[in-house]
N, C-alpha and C positions, 0 to 999 in steps of 0.2 A: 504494500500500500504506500502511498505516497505521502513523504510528510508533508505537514503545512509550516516547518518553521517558513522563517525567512529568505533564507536564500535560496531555497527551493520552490517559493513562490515567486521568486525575483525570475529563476530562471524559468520555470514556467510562461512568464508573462512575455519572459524573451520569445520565448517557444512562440508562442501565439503570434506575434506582431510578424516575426517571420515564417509564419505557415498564411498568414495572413499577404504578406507583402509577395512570398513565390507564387501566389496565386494569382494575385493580381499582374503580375510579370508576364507568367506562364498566358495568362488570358488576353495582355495586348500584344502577343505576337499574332494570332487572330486577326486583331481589330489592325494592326501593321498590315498583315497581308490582304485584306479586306482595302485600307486605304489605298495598295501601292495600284491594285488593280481595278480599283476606280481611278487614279491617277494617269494611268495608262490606256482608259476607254475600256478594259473589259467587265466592268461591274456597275451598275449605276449605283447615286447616290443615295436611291434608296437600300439597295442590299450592304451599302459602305454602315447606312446608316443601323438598319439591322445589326449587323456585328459589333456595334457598340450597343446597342440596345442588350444584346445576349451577354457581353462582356460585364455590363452593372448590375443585371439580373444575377450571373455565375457568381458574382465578388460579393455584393449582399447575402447570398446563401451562405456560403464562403461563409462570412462573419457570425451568418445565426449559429453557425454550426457547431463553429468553435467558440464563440460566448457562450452557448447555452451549454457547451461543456466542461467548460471551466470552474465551473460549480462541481458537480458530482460524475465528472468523466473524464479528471486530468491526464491519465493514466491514456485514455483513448488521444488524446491531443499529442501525446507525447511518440504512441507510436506511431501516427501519422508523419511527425516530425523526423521518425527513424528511417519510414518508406521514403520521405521527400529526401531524402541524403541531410537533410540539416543537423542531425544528432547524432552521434555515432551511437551503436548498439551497448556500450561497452557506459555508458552515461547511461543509456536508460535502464540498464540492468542494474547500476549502481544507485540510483534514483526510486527505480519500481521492485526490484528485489526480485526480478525475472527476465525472461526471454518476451521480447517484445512482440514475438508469434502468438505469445499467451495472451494477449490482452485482446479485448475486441477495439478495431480501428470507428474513430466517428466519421467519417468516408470527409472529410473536411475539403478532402483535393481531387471526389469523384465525382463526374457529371453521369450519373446516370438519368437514364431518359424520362423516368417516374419520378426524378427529385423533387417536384410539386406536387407531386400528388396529396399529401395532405392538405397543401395550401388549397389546390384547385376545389377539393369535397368540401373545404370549410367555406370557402366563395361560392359555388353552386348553391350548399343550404340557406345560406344566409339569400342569397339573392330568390330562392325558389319559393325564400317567405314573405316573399314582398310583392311575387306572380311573376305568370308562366316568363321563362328566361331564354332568348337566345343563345343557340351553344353553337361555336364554332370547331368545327373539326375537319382535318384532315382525312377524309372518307378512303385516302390511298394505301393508309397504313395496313398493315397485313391482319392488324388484331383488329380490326373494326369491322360489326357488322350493321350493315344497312343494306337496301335494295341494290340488288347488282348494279342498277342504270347509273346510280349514284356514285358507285366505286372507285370511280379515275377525277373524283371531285377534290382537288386543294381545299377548297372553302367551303364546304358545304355546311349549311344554318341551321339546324334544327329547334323546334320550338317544343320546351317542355314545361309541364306546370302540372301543380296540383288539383286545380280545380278547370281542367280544360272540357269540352264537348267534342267530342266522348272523352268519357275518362282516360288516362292512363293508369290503370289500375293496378299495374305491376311496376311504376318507378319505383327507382331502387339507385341508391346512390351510395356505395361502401369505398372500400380503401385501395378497391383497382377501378373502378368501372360508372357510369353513368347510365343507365340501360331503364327499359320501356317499351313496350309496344305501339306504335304511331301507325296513325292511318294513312296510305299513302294513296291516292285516286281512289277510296273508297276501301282499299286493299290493306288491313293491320299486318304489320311487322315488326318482327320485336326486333329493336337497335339498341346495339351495345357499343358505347363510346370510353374505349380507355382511356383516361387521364393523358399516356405517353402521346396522345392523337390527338385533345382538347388543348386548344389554343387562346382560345376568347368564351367571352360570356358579357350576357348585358340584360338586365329588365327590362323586358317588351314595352317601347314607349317609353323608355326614359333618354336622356343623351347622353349617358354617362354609362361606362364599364369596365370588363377588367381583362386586360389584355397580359399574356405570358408571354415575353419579346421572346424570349429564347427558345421560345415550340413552335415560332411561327415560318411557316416552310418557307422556303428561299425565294420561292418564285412564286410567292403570296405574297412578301413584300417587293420584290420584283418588278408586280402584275405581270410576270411572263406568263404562268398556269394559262388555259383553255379558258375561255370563257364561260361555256355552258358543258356538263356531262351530260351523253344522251340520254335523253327522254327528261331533259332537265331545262329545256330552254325556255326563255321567258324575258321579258324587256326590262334593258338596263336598271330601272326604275320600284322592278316587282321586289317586296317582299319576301322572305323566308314562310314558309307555310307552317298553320301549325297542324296540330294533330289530327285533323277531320281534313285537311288539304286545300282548308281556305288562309289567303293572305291572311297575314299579319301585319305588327305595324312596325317598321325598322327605325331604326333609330343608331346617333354613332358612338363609335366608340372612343374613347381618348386613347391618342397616340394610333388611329387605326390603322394597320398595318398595311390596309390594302381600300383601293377605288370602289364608291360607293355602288358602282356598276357591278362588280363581282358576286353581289349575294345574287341569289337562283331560285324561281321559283320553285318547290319540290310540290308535286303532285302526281 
């Protein structure tokens, strides 16, 4: 176990600031090659702008991770600091009284592709208690199910709520998944949206929402993506459907990723 005098707290804190600052390092090499090739004409300035978008999304996690473990997970912060080469092994076994294989890591320096996932389940309820909420998703992802027509859709809208006509009677919103049966031209289908594939969300009718920079496909901030997925077309101007396959009402989002023309009608 780790003590708490003082100069194990000292160095500690070192630990942090520099698991903290390779992170940040490691992430504007990203946002470097992102500017060189917008510099050079192969990127526009919105995907330039993306990659910093993702890069202060990554650095903020980054931070919750390891503040929130420096309380009761020092020991995790420490073997992070042994994987990042910043520690040598032979300190934290002097420090933790073991093998730094032993401890479990707080992933402080992984991007895995669910790291929002708890964030996104606490934004969805919160907003699904205020009515029905537009969800944006990546319809391409291999783990998403919706109507095949839909499949090759970057942005696809979906509208979900508690008190919709017809019900949705089986939403279900847990620690992987956003899922429901929706009506589509008349036709129910149960759609399952994982978190790795939710990108946005907003309260039908509001102009405010909550956009995840760093989920949002390249070429949805782009506008390269298709315009319309088959059997999905519909004017610039139409709405996302909700559950029965009548418009809805759109509204924007802050910071939105992508041209008001892109939402689709789904029927």
């Amino acid at each position: 176990m780790l003590e708490r005098d003082p100069k194990t707290l000292a160095r500690l804190q070192t630990v942090v600031t520099a698991l903290i600052e390779h992170r940040v390092s490691t992430s504007l090499v990203d946002v470097e090659r992102a500017l060189a090739r917008w510099r050079a004409g192969g990127h526009s300035a919105l995907a330039a702008h993306g990659a910093v978008l993702r890069h202060a999304a990554r650095c903020e996690r980054t931070v919750e991770r390891v503040t929130a473990a420096a309380g009761d997970r020092p020991e995790g912060i420490l073997r992070d600091a042994v994987d990042a080469g910043l520690m040598p092994e032979e300190e934290f076994v002097q420090l933790v009284g073991k093998p730094s294989q032993d401890v479990a890591s707080i992933e402080a320096l992984v991007d895995e592709d669910d790291a929002s996932a708890p964030d996104k389940k606490r934004t969805l309820e919160a907003l699904l208690a205020r009515g029905p909420v537009l969800v944006h998703v990546d319809a391409r992802r291999a783990e998403v199910t919706v109507p095949q027509r839909f499949r090759a859709d970057a942005s696809l809208v979906l509208r979900f709520g508690y008190n919709l006509t017809p019900a949705i009677g089986d939403l279900t919103i847990d620690e992987d998944a956003i899922a429901g049966t929706l009506t589509f031209g008349g036709q129910p289908f149960r759609c399952i949206l994982p978190w790795t594939a939710v990108y946005a969300a907003m309260v039908e009718g509001e102009q405010r929402g909550t956009v995840w920079p760093e989920d949002v496909p390249e070429d949805v901030l782009t506008g390269s993506e298709p315009q319309t997925a088959p059997g999905a077309t519909a004017p610039a101007s139409a709405a996302p459907a909700d559950a029965a396959g009548r418009p809805g009402a759109t509204g924007k989002l802050d910071d939105e990723p992508r041209k008001r023309g892109h939402l689709k009608l789904v029927e």
